[in-house]
C-alpha positions as CSV (number, residue, x, y, z in Angstrom):
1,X,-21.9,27.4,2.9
2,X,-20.3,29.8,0.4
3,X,-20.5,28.8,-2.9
4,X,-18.5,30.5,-6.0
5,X,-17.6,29.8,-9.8
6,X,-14.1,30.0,-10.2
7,X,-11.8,29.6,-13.2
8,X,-11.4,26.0,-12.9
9,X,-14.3,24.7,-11.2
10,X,-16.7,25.2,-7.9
11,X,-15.6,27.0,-5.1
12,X,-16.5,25.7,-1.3
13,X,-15.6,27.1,1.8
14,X,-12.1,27.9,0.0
15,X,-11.4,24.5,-1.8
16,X,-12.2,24.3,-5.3
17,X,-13.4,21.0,-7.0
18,X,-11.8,20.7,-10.3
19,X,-13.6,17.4,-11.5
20,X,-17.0,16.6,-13.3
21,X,-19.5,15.5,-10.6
22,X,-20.3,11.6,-9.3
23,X,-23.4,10.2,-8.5
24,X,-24.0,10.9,-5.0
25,X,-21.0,12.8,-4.2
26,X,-22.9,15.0,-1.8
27,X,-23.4,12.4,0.2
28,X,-19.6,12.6,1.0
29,X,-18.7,15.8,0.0
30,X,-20.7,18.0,2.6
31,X,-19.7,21.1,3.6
32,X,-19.2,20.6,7.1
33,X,-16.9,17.9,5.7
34,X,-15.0,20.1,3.5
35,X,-14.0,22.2,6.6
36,X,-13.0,19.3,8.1
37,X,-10.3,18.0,5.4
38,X,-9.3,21.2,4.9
39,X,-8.7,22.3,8.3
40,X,-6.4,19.0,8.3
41,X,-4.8,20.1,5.3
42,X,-4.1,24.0,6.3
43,X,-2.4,22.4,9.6
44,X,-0.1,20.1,7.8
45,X,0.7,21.7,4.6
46,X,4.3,23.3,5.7
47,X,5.1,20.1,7.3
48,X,4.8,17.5,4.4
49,X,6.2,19.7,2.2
50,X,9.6,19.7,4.8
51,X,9.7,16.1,5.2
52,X,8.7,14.9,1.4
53,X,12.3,17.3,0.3
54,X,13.7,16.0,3.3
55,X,13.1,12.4,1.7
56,X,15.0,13.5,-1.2
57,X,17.6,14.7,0.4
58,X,18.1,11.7,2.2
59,X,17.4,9.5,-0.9
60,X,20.5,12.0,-2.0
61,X,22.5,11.2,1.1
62,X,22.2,7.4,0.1
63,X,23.1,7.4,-3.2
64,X,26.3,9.1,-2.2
65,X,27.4,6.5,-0.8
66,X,26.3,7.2,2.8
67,X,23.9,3.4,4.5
68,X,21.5,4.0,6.8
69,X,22.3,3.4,10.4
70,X,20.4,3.0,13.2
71,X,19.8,6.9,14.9
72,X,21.8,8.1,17.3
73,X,19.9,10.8,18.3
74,X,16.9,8.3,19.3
75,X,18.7,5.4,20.9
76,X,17.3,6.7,24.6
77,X,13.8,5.6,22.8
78,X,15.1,2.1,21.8
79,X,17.2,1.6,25.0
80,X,14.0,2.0,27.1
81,X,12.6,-1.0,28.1
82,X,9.4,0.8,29.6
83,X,7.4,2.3,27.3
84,X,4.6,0.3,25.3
85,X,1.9,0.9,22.5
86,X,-2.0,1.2,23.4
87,X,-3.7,-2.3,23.8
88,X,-5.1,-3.9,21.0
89,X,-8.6,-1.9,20.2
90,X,-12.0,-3.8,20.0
91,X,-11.6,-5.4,16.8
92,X,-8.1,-5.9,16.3
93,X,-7.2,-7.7,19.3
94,X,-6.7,-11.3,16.2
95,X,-5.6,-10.4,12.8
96,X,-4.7,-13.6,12.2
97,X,-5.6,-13.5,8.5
98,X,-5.9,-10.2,6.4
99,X,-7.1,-10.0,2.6
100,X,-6.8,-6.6,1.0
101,X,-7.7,-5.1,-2.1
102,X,-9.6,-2.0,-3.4
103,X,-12.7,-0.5,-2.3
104,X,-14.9,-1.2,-5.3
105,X,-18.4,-2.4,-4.9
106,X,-17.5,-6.2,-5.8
107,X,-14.1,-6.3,-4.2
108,X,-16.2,-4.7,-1.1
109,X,-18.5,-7.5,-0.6
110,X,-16.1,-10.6,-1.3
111,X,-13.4,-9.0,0.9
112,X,-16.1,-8.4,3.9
113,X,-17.7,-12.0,3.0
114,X,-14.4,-13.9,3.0
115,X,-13.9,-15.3,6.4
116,X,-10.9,-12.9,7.1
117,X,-10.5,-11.4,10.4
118,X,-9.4,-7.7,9.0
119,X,-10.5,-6.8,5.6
120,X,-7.4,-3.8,4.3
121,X,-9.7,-1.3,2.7
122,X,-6.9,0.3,-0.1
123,X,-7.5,3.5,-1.1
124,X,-3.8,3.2,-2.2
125,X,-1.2,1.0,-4.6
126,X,-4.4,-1.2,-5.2
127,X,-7.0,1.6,-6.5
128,X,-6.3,4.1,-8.7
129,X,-6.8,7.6,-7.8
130,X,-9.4,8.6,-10.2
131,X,-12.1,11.1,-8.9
132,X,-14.9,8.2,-9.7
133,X,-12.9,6.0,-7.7
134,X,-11.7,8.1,-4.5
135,X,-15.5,8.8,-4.3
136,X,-17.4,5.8,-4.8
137,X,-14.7,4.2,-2.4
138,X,-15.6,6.4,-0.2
139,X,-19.4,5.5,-0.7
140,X,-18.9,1.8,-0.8
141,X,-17.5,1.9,2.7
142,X,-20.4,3.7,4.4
143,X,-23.1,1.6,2.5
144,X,-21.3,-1.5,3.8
145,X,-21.2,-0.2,7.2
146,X,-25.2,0.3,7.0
147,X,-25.4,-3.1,5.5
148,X,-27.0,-1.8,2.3
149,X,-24.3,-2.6,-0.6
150,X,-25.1,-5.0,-3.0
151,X,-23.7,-6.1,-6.6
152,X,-25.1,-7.8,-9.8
153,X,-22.5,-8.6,-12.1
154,X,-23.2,-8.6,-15.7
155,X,-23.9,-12.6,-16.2
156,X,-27.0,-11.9,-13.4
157,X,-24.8,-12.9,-10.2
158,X,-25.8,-10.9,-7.4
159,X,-23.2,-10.4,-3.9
160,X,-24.9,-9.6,-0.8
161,X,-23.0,-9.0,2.4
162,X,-23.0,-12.0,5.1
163,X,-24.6,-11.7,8.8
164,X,-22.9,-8.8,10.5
165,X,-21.1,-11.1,13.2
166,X,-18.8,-12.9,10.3
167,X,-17.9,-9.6,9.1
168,X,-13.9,-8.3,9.4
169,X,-12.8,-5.5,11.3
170,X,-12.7,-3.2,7.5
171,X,-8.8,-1.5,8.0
172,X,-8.3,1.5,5.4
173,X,-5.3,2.3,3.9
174,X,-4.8,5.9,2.4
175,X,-2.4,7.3,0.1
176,X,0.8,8.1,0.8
177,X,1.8,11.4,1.2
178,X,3.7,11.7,-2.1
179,X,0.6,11.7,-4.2
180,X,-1.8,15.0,-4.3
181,X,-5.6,15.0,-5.0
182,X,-5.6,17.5,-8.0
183,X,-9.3,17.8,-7.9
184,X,-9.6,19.1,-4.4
185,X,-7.7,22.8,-4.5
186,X,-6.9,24.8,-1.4
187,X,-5.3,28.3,-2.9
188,X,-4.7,26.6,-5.9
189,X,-2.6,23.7,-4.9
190,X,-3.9,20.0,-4.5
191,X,-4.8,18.7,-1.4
192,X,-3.0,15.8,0.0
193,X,-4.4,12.6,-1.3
194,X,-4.0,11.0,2.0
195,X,-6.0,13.6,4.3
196,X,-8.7,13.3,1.2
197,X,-8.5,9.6,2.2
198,X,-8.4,9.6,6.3
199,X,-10.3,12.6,6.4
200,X,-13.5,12.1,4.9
201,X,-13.8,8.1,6.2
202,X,-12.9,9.3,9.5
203,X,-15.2,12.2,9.4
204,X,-18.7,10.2,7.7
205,X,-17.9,7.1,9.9
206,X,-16.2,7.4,13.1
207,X,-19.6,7.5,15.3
208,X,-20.6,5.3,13.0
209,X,-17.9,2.4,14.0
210,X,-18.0,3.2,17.5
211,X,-21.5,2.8,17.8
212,X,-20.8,-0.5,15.9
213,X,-18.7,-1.3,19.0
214,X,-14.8,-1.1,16.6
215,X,-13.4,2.2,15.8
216,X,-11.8,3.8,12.9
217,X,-8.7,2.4,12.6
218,X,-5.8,2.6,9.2
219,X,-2.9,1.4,7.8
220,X,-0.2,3.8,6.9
221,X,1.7,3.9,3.5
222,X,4.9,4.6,2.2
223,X,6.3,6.0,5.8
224,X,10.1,6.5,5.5
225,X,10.8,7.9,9.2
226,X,9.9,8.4,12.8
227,X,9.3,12.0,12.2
228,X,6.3,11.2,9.5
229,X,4.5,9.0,11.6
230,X,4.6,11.9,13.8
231,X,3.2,14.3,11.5
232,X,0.3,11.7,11.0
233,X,0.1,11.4,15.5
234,X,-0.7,15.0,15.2
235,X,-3.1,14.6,12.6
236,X,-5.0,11.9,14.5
237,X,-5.2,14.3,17.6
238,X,-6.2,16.9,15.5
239,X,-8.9,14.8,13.6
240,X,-10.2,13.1,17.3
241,X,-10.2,17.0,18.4
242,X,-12.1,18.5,15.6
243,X,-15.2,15.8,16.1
244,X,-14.8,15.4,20.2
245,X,-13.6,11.5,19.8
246,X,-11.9,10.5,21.9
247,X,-7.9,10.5,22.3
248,X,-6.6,7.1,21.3
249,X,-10.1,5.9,19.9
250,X,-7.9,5.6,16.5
251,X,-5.3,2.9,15.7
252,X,-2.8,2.9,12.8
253,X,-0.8,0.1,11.4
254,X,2.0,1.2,9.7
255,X,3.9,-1.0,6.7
256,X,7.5,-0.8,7.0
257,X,7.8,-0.9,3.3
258,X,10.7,1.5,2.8
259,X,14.3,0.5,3.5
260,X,15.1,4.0,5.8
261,X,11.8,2.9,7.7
262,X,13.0,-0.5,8.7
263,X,16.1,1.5,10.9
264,X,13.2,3.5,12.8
265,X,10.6,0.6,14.0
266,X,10.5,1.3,17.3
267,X,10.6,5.2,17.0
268,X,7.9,4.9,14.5
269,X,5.8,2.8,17.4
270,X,6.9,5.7,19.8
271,X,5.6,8.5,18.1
272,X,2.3,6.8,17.3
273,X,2.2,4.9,20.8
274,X,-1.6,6.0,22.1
275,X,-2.7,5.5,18.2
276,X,-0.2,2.4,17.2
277,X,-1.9,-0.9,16.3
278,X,1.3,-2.7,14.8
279,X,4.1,-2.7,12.0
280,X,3.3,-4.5,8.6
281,X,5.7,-6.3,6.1
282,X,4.9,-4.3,3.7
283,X,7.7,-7.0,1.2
284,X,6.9,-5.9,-2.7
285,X,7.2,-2.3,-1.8
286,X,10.5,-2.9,0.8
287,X,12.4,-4.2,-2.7
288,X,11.7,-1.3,-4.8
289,X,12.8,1.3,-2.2
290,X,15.7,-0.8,-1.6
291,X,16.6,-0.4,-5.0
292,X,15.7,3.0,-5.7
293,X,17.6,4.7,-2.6
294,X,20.6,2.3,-3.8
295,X,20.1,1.9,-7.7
296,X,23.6,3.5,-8.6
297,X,25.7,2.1,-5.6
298,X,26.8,-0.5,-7.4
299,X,27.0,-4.7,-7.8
300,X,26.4,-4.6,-4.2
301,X,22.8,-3.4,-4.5
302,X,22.3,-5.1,-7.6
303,X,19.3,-8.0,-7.1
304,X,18.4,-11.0,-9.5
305,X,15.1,-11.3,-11.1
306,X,12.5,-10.8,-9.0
307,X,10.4,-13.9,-8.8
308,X,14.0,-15.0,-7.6
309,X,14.3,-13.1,-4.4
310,X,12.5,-15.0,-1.5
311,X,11.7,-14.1,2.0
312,X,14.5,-16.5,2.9
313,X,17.2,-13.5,1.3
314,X,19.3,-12.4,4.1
315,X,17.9,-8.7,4.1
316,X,14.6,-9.8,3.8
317,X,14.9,-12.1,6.6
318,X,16.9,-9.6,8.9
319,X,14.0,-7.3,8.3
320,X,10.8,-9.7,8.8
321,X,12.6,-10.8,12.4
322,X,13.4,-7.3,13.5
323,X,10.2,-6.4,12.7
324,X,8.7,-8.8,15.0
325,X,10.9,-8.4,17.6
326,X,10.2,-4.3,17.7
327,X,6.6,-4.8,18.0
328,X,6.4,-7.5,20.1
329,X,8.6,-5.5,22.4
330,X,6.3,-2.7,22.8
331,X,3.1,-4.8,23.1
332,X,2.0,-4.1,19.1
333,X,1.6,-6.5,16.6
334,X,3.0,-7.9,14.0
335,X,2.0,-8.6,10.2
336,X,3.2,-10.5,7.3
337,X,3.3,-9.8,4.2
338,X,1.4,-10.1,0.5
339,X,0.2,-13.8,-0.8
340,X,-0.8,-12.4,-4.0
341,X,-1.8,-15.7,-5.6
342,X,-4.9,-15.9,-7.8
343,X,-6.5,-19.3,-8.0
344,X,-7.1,-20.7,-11.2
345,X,-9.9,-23.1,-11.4
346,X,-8.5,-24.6,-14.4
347,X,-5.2,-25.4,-13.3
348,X,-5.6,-27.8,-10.5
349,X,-2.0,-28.9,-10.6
350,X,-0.7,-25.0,-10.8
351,X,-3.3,-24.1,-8.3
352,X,-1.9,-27.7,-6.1
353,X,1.7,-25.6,-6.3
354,X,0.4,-22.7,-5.3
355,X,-1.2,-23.4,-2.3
356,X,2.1,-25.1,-1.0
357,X,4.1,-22.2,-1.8
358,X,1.4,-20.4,0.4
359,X,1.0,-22.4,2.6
360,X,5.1,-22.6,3.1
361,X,5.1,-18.9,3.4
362,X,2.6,-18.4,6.2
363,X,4.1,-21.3,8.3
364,X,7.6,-19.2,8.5
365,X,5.9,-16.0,9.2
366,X,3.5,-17.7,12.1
367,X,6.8,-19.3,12.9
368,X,8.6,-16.6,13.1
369,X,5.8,-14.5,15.6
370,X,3.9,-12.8,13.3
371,X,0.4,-12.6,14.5
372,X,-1.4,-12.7,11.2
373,X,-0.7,-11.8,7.6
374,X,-2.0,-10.8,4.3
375,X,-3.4,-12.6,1.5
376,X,-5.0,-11.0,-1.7
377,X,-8.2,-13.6,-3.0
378,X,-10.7,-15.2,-0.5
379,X,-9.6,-18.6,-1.7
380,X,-6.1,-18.2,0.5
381,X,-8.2,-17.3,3.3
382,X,-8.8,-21.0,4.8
383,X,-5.1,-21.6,3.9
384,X,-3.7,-18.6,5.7
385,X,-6.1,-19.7,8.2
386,X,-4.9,-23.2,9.4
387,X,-1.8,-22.1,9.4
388,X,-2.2,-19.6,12.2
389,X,-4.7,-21.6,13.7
390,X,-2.1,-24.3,14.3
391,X,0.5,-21.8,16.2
392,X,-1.9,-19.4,17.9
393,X,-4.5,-22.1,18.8
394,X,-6.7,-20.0,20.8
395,X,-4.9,-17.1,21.4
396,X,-5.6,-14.3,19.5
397,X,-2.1,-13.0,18.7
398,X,1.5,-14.1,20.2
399,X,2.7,-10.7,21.4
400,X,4.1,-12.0,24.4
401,X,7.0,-13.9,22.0
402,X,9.3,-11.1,22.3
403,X,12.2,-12.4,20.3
404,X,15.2,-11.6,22.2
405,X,17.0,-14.1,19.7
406,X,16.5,-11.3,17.3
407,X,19.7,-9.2,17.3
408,X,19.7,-5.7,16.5
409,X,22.0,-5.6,13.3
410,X,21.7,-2.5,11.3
411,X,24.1,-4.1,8.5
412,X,22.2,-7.0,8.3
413,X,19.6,-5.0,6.9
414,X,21.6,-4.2,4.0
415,X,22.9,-7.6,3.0
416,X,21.3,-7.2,-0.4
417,X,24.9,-9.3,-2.0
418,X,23.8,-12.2,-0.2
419,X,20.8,-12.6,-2.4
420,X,20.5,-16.2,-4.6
421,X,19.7,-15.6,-8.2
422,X,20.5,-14.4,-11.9
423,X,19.5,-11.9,-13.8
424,X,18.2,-13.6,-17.0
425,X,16.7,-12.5,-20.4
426,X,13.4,-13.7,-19.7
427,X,13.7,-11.4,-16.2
428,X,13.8,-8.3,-18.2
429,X,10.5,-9.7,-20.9
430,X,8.6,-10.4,-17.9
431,X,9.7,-7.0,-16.3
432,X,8.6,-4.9,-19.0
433,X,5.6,-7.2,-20.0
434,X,4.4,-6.9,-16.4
435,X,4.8,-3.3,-15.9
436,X,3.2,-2.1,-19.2
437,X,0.0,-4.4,-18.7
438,X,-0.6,-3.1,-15.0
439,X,0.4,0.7,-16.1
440,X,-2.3,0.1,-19.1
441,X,-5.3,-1.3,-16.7
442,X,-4.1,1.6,-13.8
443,X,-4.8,4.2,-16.4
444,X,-8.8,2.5,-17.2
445,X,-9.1,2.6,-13.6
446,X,-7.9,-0.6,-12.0
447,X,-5.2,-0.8,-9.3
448,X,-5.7,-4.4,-8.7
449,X,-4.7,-6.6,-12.0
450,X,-4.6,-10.6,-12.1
451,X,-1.3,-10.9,-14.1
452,X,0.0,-14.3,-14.8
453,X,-1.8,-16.0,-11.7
454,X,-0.8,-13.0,-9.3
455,X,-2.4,-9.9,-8.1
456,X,-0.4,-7.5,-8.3
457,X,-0.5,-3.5,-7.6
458,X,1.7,-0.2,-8.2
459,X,4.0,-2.1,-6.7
460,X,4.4,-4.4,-9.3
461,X,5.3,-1.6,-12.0
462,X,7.5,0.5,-9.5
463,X,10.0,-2.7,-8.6
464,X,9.8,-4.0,-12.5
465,X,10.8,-0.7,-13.6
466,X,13.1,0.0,-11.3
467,X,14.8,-3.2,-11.6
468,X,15.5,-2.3,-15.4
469,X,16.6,1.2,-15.0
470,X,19.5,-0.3,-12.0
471,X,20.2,-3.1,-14.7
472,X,20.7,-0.7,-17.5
473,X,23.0,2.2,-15.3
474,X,24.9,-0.6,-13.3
475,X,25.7,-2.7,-16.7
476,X,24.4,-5.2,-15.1
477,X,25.4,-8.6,-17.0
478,X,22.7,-11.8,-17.4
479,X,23.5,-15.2,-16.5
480,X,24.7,-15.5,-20.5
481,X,27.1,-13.1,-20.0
482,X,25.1,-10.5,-22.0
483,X,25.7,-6.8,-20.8
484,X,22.5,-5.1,-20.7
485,X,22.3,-2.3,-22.4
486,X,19.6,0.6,-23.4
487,X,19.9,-0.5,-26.6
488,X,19.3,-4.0,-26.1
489,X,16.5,-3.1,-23.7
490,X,14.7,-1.1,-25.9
491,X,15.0,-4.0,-28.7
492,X,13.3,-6.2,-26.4
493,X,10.8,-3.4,-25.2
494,X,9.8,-3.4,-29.0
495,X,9.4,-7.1,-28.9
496,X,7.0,-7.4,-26.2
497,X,4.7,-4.6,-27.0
498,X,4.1,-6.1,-30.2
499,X,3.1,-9.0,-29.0
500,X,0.1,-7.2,-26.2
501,X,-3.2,-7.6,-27.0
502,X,-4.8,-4.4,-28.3
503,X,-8.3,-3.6,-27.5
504,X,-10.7,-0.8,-28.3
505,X,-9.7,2.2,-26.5
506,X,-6.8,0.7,-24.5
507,X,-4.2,2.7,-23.3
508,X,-1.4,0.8,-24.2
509,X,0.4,4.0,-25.8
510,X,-0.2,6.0,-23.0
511,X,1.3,3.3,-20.9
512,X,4.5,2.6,-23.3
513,X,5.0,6.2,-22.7
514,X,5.0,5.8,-19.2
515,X,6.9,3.0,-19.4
516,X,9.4,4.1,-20.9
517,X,10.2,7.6,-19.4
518,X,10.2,5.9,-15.6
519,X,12.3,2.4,-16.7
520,X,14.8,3.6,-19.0
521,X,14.8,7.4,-19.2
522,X,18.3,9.4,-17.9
523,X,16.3,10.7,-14.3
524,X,14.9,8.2,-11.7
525,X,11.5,9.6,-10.8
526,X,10.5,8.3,-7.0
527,X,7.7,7.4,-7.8
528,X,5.9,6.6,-11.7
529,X,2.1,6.6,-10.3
530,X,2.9,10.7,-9.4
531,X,3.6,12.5,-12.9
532,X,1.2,9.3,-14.7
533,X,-1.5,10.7,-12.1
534,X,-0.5,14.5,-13.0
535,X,-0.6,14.1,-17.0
536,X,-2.5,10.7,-18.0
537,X,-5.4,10.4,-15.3
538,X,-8.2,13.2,-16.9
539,X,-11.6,13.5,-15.0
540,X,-14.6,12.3,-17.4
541,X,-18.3,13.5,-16.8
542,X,-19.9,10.6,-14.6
543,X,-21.8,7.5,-15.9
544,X,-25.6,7.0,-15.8
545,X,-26.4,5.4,-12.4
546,X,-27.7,2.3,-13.4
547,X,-24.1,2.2,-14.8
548,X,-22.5,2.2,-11.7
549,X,-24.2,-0.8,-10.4
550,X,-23.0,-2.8,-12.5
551,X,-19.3,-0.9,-13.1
């Protein structure tokens, strides 16, 4: 291996690390590794860069007043009744129930002891991108794969894994492509975050799952078209290629969570058909890219507060059916979306609500033909559970309910006036309250907050900020009849951060900051987690061990 000092860090094999060293990071960080993430990389480079501006330019073509459609150009693929997806791979043939949530030692072991049938490993909106974090992540997955991770929490608790036969199929999500890894440098320029991600799991662990008698298989972020799920096709043939897998041996489920996505489903299942596992409703993230690519179009594109949009909202319901029928047509499956409740022991009567709300929730989507969905704390497992048990009985999935009742209506897609709901005061408190308390804990570390009974992630910040910023440029008007304004806005913005509770070295300025510039500054930035990475997330040297056990 060639080793160098350069101006800004180590040298290997041409990429240069950047960041202080982790505990055990050449565990993951071998050089026959390197080569492999960066031969990934080198292959892809040109291409991401073409289809993230050819995301702004659409973005662009949207805002101009121009709706999506479904393609023209790709109606043969949708008008084909032959073609289907790869059968379901050993592991994910029931998903019935999914809990997701970051890859931290704790969150490791409850997710993979919870009684779930696929545990979403998220390297993404649930785990923030610090260099401790994209390692030990990395770590934690390979010492739970040889059944050696354990955790003592501070009060003397200890977590051990379960017997190996109650374990989920483990699922990992990646970044997106939008956000670089700054401390991995190929000619000076960050890698991509999301060939950091697939790349090294793939590269430590896909023997490893096969000999396990699974594979490796993903969930893919933040995909706005047919032509990116294509880039990431190429990549898995490439990957399989580089380590003499075999073809098709990886799956991907991709979450429909952008609003230009939702018009592709089927050519998104095309161009990942040998490697397609299934669609997800990816639902917190749908709303903010519905209101981003529309935020200045006008009252029509104007939603209420968001606790007050429901799956039930004509888009959203148009987009949950469609998104069954497309997979069920072509043999993949089909996933719900986020129950993000957190259980709180010492509520019984909020907890009693709760559940029903849940349980409510699951019962339309297993109604509808999903074939499992998410939920985000092990107590909503049994819940999610019954539910599905009751419709699937013994079958592992419903596939085979191919919704023709579902029709094909691009412009019911975009029936965002049909939404219920006001825009209240209290919407735009609990906006700015919520996104400054998860943008404070993202910058300590932690993508995955309990806020007001909910787990939320990035997600959480992106549609509460975005929400503001449309409320502010479309003068939108509260149920009093109160025009919001910057002004008014920034009154209340004052309020609430007076009120958060300060802590030693918080980063509750830092997040203000944030805030601020991405809710209620003149430009719309697509996404606030990419310039807070570039200028707030700093690399510190790395704790003592014994530290990180208990971290």
């Amino acid at each position: 291996m060639n080793s160098t000092n350069s101006l800004n860090g180590i040298t290997f094999n041409g990429i240069t690390m950047t960041a202080p060293p982790i505990y055990r990071q050449e565990e993951i960080l071998t050089p026959e590794a390197l080569d492999f993430i960066a031969a990934l990389n080198r292959t892809t480079t040109a291409r991401r860069t073409e289809l993230l501006a050819a995301r702004r330019t659409r973005r662009s073509q949207i805002l101009s007043g121009t709706d999506p459609r479904y393609l023209r150009e790709t109606s043969a693929i949708r008008e084909d009744p032959r073609w289907r997806v790869a059968p379901p791979a050993p592991g994910l043939e029931d998903r019935r129930v999914e809990i997701t949530g970051p890859v931290d030692r704790k969150m490791t072991i409850n997710a993979l002891n919870s009684g779930a049938k696929v545990w979403l490993a998220d390297m993404e909106d649930s785990s923030t991108p610090t260099w401790g974090n994209v390692i030990r992540g990395q770590l934690n997955l390979i010492d739970a794969l040889e059944r050696r991770i354990d955790f003592t929490s501070p009060e003397g608790k200890e977590y051990k894994l379960a017997p190996a036969e109650e374990l989920p199929t483990i699922v990992v999500r990646p970044r997106g492509w939008h956000l670089p890894e700054k401390h991995l440098l190929i000619n000076s320029k960050p890698m991509a975050g999301g060939i950091v991600d697939f790349g090294l799991y793939f590269f430590h662990n896909a023997r490893r799952l096969i000999a396990q008698g699974k594979g490796p298989y993903f969930y893919l972020p933040k995909i706005e078209n047919h032509q990116e799920a294509r880039l990431w096709n190429d990549i898995f043939i490439q990957a399989q290629d580089l380590l003499g897998i075999p073809q098709g041996t990886i799956r991907a489920t991709v979450l429909i969570e952008t609003i230009t996505a939702a018009f592709e489903m089927e050519e998104i299942l095309y161009e990942l058909r040998d490697h397609a596992a299934g669609l997800n409703a990816g639902r917190w993230d749908y709303l903010f890219s519905v209101i981003k690519n529309f935020r200045t179009r006008g009252p029509r594109f104007v939603l209420p507060d968001r606790n007050q949009i429901t799956m039930t909202a004509p888009f959203m319901r148009a987009y949950t059916e469609q998104l069954v029928r497309a997979c069920h047509t072509r043999g993949a499956m089909a996933i719900g979306g986020m129950a993000a409740f957190v259980p709180n022991r010492r509520d019984p009567e909020a907890n009693a609500n709760a559940m029903e709300k849940v349980r409510a929730d699951k019962t339309r989507e297993a109604n509808d033909g999903f074939d499992g969905s998410w939920v985000a704390h092990p107590d909503l497992v049994p819940v999610a559970m019954e539910v599905f048990d009751e419709v699937l009985g013994w079958n592992p999935n419903q596939i085979i309910r191919t919704r023709e009742d579902v029709l094909l209506d691009d412009r019911a897609l975009l029936n965002v006036a049909g939404t219920e709901g006001k825009i209240t005061e209290q919407g735009i408190r609990d906006n700015i309250w919520v996104g400054i308390q998860y943008i404070e804990s993202w910058l300590r570390g932690h993508g995955a907050v309990a806020l007001n009974n909910l787990m939320e992630d990035a997600a959480t910040a992106e549609i509460s900020r975005s929400q503001i910023w449309q409320w502010i440029h479309s003068q939108a008007i509260t149920d009093t009849g109160e025009l919001i304004t910057y002004d008014w806005v920034k009154e209340m913005l004052d309020e609430e951060f007076s009120r958060l509770p300060r802590f030693d070295k918080d980063r509750f300025d830092d997040a203000l900051e944030i805030f601020t510039d991405v809710a209620m500054g003149e430009e719309f930035p697509a996404f606030l987690t990419t310039s807070a990475y570039a200028n707030y997330l700093h690399a510190h040297a790395e704790v003592p061990e014994q530290q990180l056990i208990a971290a």
